[in-house]
N, C-alpha and C positions, 0 to 999 in steps of 0.2 A: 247777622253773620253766623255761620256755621262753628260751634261751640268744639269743634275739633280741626276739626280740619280736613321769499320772497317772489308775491310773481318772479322767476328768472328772468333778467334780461336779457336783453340779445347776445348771443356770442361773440366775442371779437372775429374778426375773419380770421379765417384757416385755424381757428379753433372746433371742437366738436360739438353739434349744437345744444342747445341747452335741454335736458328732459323737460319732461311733461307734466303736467297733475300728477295721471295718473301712475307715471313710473317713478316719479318722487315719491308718493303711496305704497306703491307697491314695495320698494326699495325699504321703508321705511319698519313693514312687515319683519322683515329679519331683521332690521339694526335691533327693533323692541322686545326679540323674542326673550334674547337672554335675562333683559333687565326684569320681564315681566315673569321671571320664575322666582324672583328673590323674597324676600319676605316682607307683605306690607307694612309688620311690625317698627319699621322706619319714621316714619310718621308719627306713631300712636294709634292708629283710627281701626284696627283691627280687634277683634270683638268673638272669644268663644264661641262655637253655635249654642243655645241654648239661651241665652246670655240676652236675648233681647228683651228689653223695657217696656211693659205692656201698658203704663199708665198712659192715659189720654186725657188728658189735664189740656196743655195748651198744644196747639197747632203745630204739625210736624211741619207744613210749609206755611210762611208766611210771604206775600206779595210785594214788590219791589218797582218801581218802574222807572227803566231809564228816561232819560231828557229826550234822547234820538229818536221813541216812541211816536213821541207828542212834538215832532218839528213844525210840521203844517199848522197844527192846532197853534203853537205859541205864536205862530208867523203872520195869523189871523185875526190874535187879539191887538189891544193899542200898541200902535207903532213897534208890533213885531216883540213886544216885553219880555223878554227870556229871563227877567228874573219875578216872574208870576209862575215857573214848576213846577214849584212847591204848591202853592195856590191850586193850580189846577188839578195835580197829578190827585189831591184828598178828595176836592169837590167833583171832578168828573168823572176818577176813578177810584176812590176809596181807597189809595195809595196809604200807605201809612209809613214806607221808606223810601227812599228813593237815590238814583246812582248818575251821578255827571259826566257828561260825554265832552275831550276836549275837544274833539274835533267840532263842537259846537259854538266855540267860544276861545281859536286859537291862539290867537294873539294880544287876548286879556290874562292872561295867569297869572300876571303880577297885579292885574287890576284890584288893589286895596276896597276900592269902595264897593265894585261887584261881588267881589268875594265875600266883604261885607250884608252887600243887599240880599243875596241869595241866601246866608247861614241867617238871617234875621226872619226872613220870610219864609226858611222853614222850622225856624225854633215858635213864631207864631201858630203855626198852622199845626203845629204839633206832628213833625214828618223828622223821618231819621235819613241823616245825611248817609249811605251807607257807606259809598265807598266814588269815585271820579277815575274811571276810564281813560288811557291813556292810546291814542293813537297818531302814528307818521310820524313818529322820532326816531325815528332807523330802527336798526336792529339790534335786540340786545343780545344779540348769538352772531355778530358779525366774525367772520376769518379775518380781518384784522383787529390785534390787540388795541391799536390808537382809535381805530372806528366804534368799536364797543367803550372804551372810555366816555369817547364822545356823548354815542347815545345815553349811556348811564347819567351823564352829567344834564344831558335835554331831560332828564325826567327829572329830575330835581326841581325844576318850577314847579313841574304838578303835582309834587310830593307836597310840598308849602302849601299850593293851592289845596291840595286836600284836607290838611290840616288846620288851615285858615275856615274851610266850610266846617266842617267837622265832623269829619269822615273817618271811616275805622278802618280802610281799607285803598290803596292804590292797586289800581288794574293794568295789568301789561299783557302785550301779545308777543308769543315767544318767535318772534323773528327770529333767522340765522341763514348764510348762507356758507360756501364754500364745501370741501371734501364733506359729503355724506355721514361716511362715521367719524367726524369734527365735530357735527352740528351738538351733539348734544353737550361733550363738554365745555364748546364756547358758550352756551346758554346758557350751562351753570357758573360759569366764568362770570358770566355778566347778571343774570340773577342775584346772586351773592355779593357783587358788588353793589348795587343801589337796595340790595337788602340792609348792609351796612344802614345808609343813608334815609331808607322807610321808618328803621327798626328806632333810629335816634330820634323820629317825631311822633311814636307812637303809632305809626303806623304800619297793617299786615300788607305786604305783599300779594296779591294772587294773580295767577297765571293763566289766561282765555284760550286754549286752544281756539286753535282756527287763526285768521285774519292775513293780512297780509304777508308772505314771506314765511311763512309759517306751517307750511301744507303740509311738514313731519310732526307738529302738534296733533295733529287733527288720527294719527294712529296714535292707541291711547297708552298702549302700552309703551311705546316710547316718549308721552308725555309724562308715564308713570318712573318710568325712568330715570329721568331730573327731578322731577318731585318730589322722590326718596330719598334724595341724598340730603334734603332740608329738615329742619324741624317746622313740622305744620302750624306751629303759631306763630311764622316768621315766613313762611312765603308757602303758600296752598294753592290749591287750583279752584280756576270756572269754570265749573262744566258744562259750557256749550253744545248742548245736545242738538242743537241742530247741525253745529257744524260736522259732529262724529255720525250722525244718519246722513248725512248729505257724503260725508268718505266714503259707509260702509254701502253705500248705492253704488257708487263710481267702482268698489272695488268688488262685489256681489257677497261681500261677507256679513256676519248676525250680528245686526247694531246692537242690540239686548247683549249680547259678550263686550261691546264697547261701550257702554255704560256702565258696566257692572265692573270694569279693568277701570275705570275711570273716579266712580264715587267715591272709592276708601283715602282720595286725596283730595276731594271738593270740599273747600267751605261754604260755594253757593253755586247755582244753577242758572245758567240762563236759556230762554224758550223766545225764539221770534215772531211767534205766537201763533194761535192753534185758530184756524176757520177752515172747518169741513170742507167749506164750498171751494176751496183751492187748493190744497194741498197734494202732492204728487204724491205718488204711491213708493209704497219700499220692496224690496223682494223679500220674502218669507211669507208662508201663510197665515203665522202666527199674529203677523202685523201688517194686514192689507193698508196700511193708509198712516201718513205720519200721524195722523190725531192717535189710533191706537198704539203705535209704538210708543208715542210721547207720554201715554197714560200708564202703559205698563211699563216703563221709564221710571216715571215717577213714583210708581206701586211699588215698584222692587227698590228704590233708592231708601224711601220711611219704613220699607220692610227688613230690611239691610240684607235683602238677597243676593246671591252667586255665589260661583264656587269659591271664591276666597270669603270670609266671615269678616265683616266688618261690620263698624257701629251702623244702624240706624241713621239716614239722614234726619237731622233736623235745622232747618235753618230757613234761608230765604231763594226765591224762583224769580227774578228778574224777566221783568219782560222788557224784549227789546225787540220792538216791532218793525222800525223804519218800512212804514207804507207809502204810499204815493201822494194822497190828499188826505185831508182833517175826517171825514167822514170813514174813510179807511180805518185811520185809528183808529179813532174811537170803535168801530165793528171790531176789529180784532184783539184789541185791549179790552174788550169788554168780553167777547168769547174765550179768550185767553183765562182772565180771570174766574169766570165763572168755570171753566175747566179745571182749574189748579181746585177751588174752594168746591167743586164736586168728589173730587180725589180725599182732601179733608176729609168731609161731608163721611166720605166709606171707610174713614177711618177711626173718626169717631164712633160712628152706629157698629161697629167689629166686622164688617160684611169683607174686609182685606187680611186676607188670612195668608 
């Protein structure tokens, strides 16, 4: 971990109908403009220019892999075993932490003995539980006060649960619906409520732009927004870089300014993982193809470039592939990887300037 830090549905009739992606995006463009002039200073994670730490001692990124990765693979082995993860994620992919997905394992959260078997068989294997994913428990940015209670209170199992494995971090997706310029105070509303509730099991909070109900996450400066108004070692962000170049596509703007508005509140990274041979292209000449965006991504993030000055990322890059078959995986988990540990690789030898 980083050592700083709704679909709409249908309209009722004779209502107006519900926007779009992309006018929810767009809309979202001006809710963030104001927040995103304020001072990173909020956080902590902003950094003098001058000021950056040229030691290269240990790895600015280090490797994570989600469970949702490797579903085929687990689904493959004896009677489907999902608590061999850990087991696998070392031996097939030199994983050495790794991040739990609920939707993998919904209706076990309370399950004692799993929760058991999983934090055993990765204290064996010598794998860091990092943190357990939280998805489809509503919204914690609901327009109603009782609805967002609710959700707050569904995450509470997985708070336990991730404590029980033993996890340094629960992951939420900033759902929210209702009035546009609402969204973001109800989502601090409900943030800071189950922050309460993380904070009393020792565990961080962080916040995944993107996912469902979430399409004003995904502009960053309105992620950066909410973000600010926390103390970073009490609820941070993931920065889901795929989801902010899959926006700044839809919206023809420079995903390099949506990484760079996003890092100074990431405690970790997530990539869905990098194979040339598929990957659509982005607009900009500077970054024909997501492998290159995603690399100068990652350059400027352990470089602590952009126009605002902040730390240096150092921490971890999760990969969360969700491919179609076992073979998938493993190809893209394995390109991914070697991708991230090439980035390394230039940062060690000084060739990233």
């Amino acid at each position: 971990m980083q050592d700083r830090t709704p679909t709409n549905s249908a309209s009722p009739k004779g209502n107006p109908p519900a926007p779009s992606r992309r006018e929810l995006l767009a809309a979202s463009l001006a809710l963030g403009a104001a927040g995103a002039a304020l001072s990173l200073g909020a956080c902590g994670t902003t950094k003098p220019r001058g000021g950056r730490d040229d030691v290269r001692v240990r790895p600015p990124l280090r490797i994570a892999l989600m469970q949702s990765s490797i579903t085929h693979t687990l689904a493959s082995t004896a009677q489907g075993d999902a608590t061999r993860f850990a087991t696998l994620a070392r031996t097939m992919h030199q994983a050495r932490a790794v991040g739990y997905s609920s939707s993998l394992w919904s209706d076990q959260a309370r399950d004692t003995r799993l929760l058991k078997t999983l934090a055993q068989r990765a204290q064996d294997e010598g794998v860091l539980p990092l943190l357990l994913q939280v998805d489809d428990e509503g919204l914690l940015g609901d327009a109603d006060a009782s609805a967002r209670t609710r959700t707050v209170v569904a995450h509470h199992k997985w708070a336990d649960a991730a404590k029980a494995l033993g996890c340094e971090a629960l992951v939420v997706r900033p759902g929210a619906a209702g009035p546009l310029a609402s969204q973001a105070d109800q989502l601090a509303d409900g943030l800071a409520s189950l922050s309460t509730y993380t904070a009393s099991l020792g565990l961080r909070l962080l916040v995944r732009n993107g996912g469902t109900g979430a399409v004003l996450s995904t502009n960053p400066a309105w992620m950066a927004g909410v973000l600010r108004r926390f103390d970073a070692q009490r609820i941070a962000g993931l920065a889901d870089f795929d989801a902010l170049a899959d926006a700044s596509r839809e919206l023809g703007t420079n995903p390099s300014d949506a990484m760079r508005t996003q890092m100074p509140f990431a405690a970790a990274i997530a990539l869905r993982g990098v194979d040339d041979g598929t990957l659509p292209e982005l607009p900009g000449q500077a970054n024909p193809s997501r492998a290159s965006f995603l690399r100068a991504a990652l350059e400027d993030a352990i470089m602590g470039r952009g126009e605002a000055a902040y730390a240096p990322f150092r921490g971890y890059v999760l990969i969360d592939a969700e491919e179609q078959s076992a073979a998938a995986e493993d190809r893209v988990i394995s390109a991914t990887r070697e991708f991230v540990n090439a980035i390394v690789r230039r940062y060690h030898d000084g060739s990233l300037r």
